[in-house]
Residue, then its C-alpha position, 0 to 999 in steps of 0.5 A: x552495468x550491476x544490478x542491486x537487488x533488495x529485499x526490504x524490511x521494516x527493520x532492516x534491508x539486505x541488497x545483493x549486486x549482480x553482474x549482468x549475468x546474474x552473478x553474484x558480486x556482493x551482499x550488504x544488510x544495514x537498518x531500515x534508517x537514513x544512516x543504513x541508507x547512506x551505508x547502502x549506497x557508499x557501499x554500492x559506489x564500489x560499482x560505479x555510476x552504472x546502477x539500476x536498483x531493483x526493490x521488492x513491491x513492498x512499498x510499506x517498508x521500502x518507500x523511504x528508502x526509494x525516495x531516498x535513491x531517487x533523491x539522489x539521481x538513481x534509477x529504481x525498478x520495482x519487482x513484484x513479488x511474483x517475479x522474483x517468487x519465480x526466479x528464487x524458485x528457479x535458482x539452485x540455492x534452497x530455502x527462503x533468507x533475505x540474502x537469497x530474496x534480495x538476489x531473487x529480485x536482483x535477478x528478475x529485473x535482468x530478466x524484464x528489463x521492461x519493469x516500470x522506474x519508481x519516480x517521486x510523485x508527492x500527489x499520489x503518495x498523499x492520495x494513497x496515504x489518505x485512501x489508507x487511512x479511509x480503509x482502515x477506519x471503515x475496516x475499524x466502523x465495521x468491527x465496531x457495527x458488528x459488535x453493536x449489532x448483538x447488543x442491540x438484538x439483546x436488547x430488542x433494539x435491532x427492528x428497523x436499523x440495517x444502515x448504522x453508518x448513518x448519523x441519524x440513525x446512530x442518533x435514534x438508537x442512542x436516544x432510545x439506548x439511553x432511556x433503558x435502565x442502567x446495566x454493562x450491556x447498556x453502557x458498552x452500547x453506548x461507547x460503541x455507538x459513541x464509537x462509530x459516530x466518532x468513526x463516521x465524522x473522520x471518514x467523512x472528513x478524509x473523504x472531503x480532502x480525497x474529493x478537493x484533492x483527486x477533482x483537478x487532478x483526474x477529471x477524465x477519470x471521474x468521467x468515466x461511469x461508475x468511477x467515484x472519488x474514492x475508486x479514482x484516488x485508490x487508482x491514482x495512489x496505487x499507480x504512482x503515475x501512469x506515464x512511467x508505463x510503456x503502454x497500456x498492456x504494461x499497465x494491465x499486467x502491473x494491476x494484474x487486470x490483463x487477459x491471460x490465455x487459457 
């Protein structure tokens, strides 16, 4: 059996092969596209048919390239970072380069034989993608809020206006805004209320489709109290599907939620 491990990039990805003793057998860096995929596994054909491939957690810029393996019938182990941190400290080689990660990750899926196999699963890839994207605009509201709150104290407007995520709100304020004499501060107000109001309607929007999509899926899960639809499609988009887990002590230490002894 040989172990490929990879440390991948947004532009690229280097793989390192190891023997089941963890020797070193060979490296490879392609590009980041579909045809540095296909290099990548005529490459590894040379191994034969008893592969295991071993990622680094990095599913932001190995996610394409996991599909594309599992697409093909391989089997794929996800390292998490800390792991293979572990083992590139434990080796002899110093220093920090892709060839010496890609060997790090390689070496700690022989050490936990136990990691949980990447599947394709298209429902919880879609729930992560929507989750993401509700982040990034809550994140992006809540910079544009801050910025609209020194505004509205220089303009003696900022009594009685805690929750600026409220259409109604935003209504009032710019009603009330546009009636001030003409100035900069003015008119950056209004883009920034213009702003958040925009901002507003996409997250709710993002949050009907999380609602009609996580519902049938996880009905259990909202069940449990304190567990919305947002909470519920974070777990199911970052789980990737729970039955690629042994047991649930498995599943505790990949969230990083089991006990540790002290």
């Amino acid at each position: 059996m040989v172990v490929i491990g990879i440390d991948p990039h947004k532009s690229s990805h280097t793989a390192v092969a190891v023997d089941q003793a963890g020797r070193k057998l060979a490296c490879k860096t392609v590009r980041s596209d579909n045809e540095g995929h296909l290099r990548l596994r005529a490459w590894a054909a040379r191994f034969g048919t008893e592969l295991i491939w071993a990622v680094e957690d990095g599913r932001g810029v190995a996610g394409r390239l996991v599909r594309a393996l599992i697409g093909t019938g391989a089997t794929v182990k996800w390292v998490p970072p800390k792991l293979m941190a572990a083992c590139r400290a434990s080796a002899r080689t110093r220093g920090k380069s892709d060839p010496i990660d890609a060997l790090a990750v390689a070496r700690a899926a022989l050490r936990e034989p136990d990691l949980p196999t990447a599947h394709l699963d298209q429902q919880a890839l879609d729930l992560r993608l929507l989750t993401d994207r509700r982040e990034n605009l809550v994140n992006r509201r809540t910079a544009s809020i801050n910025q609209l709150r020194w505004h509205l104290h220089d303009l003696d407007l900022d009594q009685n206006h805690h929750d600026l995520t409220r259409p109604r709100a935003l209504a009032t304020l710019t009603n009330a805004v546009t009636a001030l004499d003409p100035g900069v501060r003015r008119d950056l107000t209004l883009d920034l209320l213009a702003e958040i109001t925009t901002l507003g309607e996409q997250i709710t929007q993002l949050e009907h489709q999380l609602t009609e999509r996580v519902q049938p899926l996880a009905p259990k899960l909202l069940s449990i109290t304190g567990v919305g639809t947002i909470t519920a499609a974070k777990i199911i988009g970052e789980t990737a599907g729970i039955t690629r887990f042994r047991s649930p002590a498995a599943y505790a230490m990949h969230t990083g939620t089991a006990p540790i002894p002290v």
